[in-house]
MARSE-520274 format. One line per field, with one value per atom (N, C-alpha, C): residue number from 1; residue in three letters; atom name; z, y, x. Coordinates in nm, 2 decimals, always signed. Atoms other than C-alpha are relative to their C-alpha. Example, Ala and Ser with C-alpha at 12.3 -4.5 7.8 and 13.67 -1.06 7.14 Angstrom:
REM residues 2
nr = 1,1,1,2,2,2
rest = ALA,ALA,ALA,SER,SER,SER
atom = N,CA,C,N,CA,C
z = +0.00,+0.78,+0.00,+0.00,+0.71,+0.08
y = -0.12,-0.45,+0.12,-0.11,-0.11,+0.11
x = +0.09,+1.23,+0.09,-0.09,+1.37,-0.08
***
This chain:
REM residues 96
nr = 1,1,1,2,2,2,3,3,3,4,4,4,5,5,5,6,6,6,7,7,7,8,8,8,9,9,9,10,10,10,11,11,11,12,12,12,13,13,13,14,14,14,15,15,15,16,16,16,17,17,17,18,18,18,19,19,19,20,20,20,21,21,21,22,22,22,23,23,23,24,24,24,25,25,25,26,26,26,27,27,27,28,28,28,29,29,29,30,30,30,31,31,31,32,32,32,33,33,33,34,34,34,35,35,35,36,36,36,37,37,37,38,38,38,39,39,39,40,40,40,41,41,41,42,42,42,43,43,43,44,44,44,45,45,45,46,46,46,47,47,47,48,48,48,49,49,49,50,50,50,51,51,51,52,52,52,53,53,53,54,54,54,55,55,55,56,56,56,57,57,57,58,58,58,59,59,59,60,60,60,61,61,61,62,62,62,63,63,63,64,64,64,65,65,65,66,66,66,67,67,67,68,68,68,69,69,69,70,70,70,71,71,71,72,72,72,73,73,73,74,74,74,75,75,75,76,76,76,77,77,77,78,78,78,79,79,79,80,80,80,81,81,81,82,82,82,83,83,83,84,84,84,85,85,85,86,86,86,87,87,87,88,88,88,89,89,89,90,90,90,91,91,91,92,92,92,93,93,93,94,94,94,95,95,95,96,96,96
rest = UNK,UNK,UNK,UNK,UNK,UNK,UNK,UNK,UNK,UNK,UNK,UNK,UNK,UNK,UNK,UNK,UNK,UNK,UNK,UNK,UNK,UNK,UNK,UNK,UNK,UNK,UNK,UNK,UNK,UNK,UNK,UNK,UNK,UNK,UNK,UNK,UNK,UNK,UNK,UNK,UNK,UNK,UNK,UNK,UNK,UNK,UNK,UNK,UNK,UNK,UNK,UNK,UNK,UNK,UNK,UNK,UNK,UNK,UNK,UNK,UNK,UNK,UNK,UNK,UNK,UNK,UNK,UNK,UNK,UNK,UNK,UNK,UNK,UNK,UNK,UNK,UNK,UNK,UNK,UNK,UNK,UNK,UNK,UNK,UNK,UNK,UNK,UNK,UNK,UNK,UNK,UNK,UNK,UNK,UNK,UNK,UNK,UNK,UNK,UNK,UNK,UNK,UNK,UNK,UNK,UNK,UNK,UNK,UNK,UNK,UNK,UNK,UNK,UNK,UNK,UNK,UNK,UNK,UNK,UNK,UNK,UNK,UNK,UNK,UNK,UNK,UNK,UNK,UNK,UNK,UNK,UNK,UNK,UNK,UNK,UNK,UNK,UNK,UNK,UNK,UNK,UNK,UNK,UNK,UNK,UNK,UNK,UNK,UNK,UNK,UNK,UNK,UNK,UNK,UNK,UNK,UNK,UNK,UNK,UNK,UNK,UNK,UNK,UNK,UNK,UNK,UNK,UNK,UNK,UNK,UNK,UNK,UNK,UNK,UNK,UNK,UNK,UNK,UNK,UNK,UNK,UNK,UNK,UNK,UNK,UNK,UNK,UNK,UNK,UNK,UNK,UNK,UNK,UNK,UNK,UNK,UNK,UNK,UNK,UNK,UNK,UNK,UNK,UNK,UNK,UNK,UNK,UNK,UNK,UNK,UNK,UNK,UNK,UNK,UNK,UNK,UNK,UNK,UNK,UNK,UNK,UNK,UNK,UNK,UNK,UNK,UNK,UNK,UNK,UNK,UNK,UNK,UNK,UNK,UNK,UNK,UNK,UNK,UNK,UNK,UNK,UNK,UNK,UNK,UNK,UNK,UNK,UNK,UNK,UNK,UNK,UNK,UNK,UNK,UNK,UNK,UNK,UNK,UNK,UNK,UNK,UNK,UNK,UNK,UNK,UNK,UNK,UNK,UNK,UNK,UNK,UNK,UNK,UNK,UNK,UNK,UNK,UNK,UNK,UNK,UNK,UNK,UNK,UNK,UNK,UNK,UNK,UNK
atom = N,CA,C,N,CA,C,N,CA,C,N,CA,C,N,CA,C,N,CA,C,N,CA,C,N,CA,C,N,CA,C,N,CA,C,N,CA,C,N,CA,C,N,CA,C,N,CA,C,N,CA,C,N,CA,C,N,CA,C,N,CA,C,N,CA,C,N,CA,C,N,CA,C,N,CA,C,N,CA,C,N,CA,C,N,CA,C,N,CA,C,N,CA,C,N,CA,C,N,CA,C,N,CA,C,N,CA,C,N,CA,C,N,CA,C,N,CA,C,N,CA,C,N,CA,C,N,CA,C,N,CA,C,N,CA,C,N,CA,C,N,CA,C,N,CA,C,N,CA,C,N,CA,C,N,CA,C,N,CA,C,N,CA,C,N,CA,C,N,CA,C,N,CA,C,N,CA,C,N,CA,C,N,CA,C,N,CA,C,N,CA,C,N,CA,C,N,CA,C,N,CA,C,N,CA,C,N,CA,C,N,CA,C,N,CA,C,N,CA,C,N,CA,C,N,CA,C,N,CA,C,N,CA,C,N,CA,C,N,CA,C,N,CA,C,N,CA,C,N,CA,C,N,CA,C,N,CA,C,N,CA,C,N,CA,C,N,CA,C,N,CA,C,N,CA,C,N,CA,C,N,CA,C,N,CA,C,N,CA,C,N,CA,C,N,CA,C,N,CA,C,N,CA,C,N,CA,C,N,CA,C,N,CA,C,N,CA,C,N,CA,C,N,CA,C,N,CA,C,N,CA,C,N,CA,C
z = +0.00,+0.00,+0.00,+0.01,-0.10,+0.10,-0.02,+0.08,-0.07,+0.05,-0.17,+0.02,-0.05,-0.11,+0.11,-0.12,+0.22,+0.04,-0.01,+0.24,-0.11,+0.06,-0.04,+0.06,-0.10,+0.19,+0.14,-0.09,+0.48,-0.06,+0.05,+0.25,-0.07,+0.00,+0.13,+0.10,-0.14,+0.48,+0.04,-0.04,+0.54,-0.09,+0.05,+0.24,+0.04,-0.05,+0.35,+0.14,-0.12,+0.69,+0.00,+0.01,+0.56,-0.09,+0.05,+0.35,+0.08,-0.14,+0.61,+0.07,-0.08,+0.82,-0.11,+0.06,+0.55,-0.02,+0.08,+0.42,+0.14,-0.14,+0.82,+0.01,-0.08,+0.87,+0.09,-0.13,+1.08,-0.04,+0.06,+1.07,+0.11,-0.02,+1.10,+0.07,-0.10,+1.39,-0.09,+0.07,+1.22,+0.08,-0.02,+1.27,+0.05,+0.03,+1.38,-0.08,+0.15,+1.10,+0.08,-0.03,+1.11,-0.08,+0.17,+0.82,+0.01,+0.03,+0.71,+0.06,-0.02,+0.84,-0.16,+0.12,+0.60,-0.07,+0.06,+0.46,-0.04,-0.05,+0.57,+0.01,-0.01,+0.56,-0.08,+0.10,+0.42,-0.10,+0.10,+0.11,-0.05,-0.01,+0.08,-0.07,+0.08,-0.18,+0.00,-0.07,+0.01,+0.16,-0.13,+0.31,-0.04,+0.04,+0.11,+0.01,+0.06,+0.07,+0.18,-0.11,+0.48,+0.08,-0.03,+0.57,-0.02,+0.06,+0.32,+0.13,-0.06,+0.51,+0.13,-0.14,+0.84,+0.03,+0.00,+0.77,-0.02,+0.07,+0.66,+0.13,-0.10,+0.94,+0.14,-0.09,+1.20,-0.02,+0.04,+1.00,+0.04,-0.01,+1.02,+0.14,-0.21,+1.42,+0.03,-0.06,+1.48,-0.05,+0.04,+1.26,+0.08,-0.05,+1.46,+0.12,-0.13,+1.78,+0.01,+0.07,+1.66,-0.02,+0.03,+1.55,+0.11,-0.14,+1.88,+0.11,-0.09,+2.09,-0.04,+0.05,+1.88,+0.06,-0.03,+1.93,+0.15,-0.17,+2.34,+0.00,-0.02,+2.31,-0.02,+0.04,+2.10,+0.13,-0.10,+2.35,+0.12,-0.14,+2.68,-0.03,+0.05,+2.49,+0.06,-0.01,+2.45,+0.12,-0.13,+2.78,+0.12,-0.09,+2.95,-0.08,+0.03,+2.72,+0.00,-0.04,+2.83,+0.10,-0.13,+3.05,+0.12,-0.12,+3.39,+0.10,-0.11,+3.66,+0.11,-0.09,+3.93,+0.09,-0.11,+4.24,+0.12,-0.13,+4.47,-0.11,+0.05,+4.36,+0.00,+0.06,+4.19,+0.08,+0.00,+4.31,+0.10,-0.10,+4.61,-0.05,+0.05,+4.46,+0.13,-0.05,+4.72,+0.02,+0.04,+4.74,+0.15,-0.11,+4.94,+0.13
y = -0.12,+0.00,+0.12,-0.10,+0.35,+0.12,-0.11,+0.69,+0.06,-0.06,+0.77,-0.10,+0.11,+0.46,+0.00,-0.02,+0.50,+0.14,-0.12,+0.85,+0.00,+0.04,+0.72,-0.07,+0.08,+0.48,+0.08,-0.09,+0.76,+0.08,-0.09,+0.99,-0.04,+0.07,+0.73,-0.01,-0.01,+0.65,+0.15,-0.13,+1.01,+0.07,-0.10,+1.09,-0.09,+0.09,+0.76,+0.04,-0.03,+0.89,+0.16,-0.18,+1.25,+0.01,+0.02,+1.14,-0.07,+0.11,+0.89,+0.15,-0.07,+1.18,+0.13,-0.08,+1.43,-0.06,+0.07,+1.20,-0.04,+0.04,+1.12,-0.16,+0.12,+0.77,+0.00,+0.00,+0.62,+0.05,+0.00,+0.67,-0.10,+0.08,+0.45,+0.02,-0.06,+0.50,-0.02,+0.01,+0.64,-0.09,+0.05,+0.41,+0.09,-0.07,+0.60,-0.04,+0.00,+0.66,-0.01,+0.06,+0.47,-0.02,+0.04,+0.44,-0.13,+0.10,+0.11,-0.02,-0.02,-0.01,-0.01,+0.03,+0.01,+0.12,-0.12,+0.36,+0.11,-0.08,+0.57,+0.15,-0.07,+0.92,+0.08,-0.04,+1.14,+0.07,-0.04,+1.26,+0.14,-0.12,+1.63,+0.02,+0.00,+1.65,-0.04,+0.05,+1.49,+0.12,-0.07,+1.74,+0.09,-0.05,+1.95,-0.07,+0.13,+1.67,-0.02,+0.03,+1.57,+0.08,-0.07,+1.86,+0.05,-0.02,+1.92,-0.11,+0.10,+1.58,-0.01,-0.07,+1.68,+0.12,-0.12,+1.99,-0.10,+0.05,+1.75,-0.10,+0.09,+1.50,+0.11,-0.09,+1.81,+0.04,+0.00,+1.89,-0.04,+0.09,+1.61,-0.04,+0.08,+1.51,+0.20,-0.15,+1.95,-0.02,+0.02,+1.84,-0.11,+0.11,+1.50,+0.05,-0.07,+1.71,+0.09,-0.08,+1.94,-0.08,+0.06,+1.69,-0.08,+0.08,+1.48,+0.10,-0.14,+1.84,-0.02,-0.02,+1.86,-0.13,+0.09,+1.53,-0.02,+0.05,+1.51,+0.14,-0.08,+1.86,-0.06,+0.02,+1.71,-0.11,+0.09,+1.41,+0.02,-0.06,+1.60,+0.04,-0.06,+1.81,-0.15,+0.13,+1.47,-0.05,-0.04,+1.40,+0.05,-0.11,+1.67,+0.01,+0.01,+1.62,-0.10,+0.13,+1.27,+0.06,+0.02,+1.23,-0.04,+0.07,+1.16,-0.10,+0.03,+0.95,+0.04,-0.10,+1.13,-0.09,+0.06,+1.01,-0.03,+0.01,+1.07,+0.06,-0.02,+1.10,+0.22,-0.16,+1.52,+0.01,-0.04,+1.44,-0.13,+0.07,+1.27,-0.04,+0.01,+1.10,-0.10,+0.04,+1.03,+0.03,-0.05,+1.01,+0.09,-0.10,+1.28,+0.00
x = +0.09,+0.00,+0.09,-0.07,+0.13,-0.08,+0.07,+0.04,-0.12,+0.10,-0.19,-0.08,+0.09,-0.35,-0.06,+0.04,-0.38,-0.09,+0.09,-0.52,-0.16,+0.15,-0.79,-0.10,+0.04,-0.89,-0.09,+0.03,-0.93,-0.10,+0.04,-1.09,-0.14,+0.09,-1.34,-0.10,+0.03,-1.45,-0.07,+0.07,-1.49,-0.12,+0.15,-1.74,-0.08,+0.11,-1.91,-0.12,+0.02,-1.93,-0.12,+0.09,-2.07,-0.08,+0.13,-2.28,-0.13,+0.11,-2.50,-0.02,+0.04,-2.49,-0.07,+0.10,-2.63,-0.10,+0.18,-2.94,-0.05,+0.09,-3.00,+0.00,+0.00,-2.87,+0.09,-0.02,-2.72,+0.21,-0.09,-2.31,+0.08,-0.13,-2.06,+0.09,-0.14,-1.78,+0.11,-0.20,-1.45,+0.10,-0.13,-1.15,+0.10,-0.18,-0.84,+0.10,-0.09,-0.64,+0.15,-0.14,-0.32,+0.07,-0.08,-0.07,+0.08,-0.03,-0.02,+0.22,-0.18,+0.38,+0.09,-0.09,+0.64,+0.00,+0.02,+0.54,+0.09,-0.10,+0.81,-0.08,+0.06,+0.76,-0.14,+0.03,+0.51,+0.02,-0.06,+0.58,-0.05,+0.03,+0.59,-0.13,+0.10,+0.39,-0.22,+0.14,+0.05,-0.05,+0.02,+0.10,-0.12,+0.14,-0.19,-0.09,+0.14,-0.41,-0.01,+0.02,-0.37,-0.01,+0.10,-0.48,-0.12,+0.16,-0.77,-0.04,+0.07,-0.84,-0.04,+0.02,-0.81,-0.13,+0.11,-0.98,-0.15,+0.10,-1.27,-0.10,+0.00,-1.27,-0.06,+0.06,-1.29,-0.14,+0.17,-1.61,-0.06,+0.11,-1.74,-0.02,+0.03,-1.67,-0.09,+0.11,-1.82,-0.15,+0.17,-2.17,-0.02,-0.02,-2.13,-0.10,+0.00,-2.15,-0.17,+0.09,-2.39,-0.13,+0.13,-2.66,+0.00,-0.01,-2.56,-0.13,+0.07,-2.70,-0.13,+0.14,-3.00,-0.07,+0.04,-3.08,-0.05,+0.02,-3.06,-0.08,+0.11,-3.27,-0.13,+0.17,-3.55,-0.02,+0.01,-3.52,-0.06,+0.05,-3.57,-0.12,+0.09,-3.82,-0.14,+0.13,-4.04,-0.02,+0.00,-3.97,-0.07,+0.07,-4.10,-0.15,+0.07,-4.40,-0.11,+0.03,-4.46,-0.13,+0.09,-4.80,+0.08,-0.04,-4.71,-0.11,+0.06,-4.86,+0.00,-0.03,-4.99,+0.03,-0.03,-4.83,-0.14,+0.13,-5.16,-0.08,+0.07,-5.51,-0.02,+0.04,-5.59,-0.11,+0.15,-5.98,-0.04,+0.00,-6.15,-0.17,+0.09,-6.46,-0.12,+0.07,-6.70,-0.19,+0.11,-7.08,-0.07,+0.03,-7.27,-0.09
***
């Protein structure tokens, strides 16, 4: 596997990931990105690209976060809209 291979691989993953999360499914937990052994360094020439990628990934974990929030809002919301049961009777129904 080459560096560009490996960052295709990453970069895959991430439109997979940002896509599910645009159309509202479910997503998939990112891997932590690890570069295959034997690689050596990276090769100047990709240090643009591993940041676009970065840059892309932070995106996507801040909408992550962001739709996480929303979520435990509407949650409580429903919640707090739930009927309750009253603990003791409201009304004392006896005859007169």
């Amino acid at each position: 596997m080459t560096w560009t291979e490996a960052l295709d691989a990453l970069e895959a993953d991430l439109t997979r990931s940002r896509t599910a999360l645009d159309d509202g499914a479910d997503v998939a937990p990112l891997q932590d990105f690890a570069p295959p052994v034997g690689l050596g360094p990276l090769p100047v020439e990709l240090v643009p690209r591993v940041h676009a990628l970065l840059a892309a990934t932070q995106s996507l974990a801040l909408d992550l976060e962001r739709r996480l929030h929303g979520t435990r809002r509407e949650l409580a919301m429903l919640d707090r809209m739930r009927p309750r049961e009253a603990a003791e009777s409201s009304y004392v129904d006896h005859a007169v």
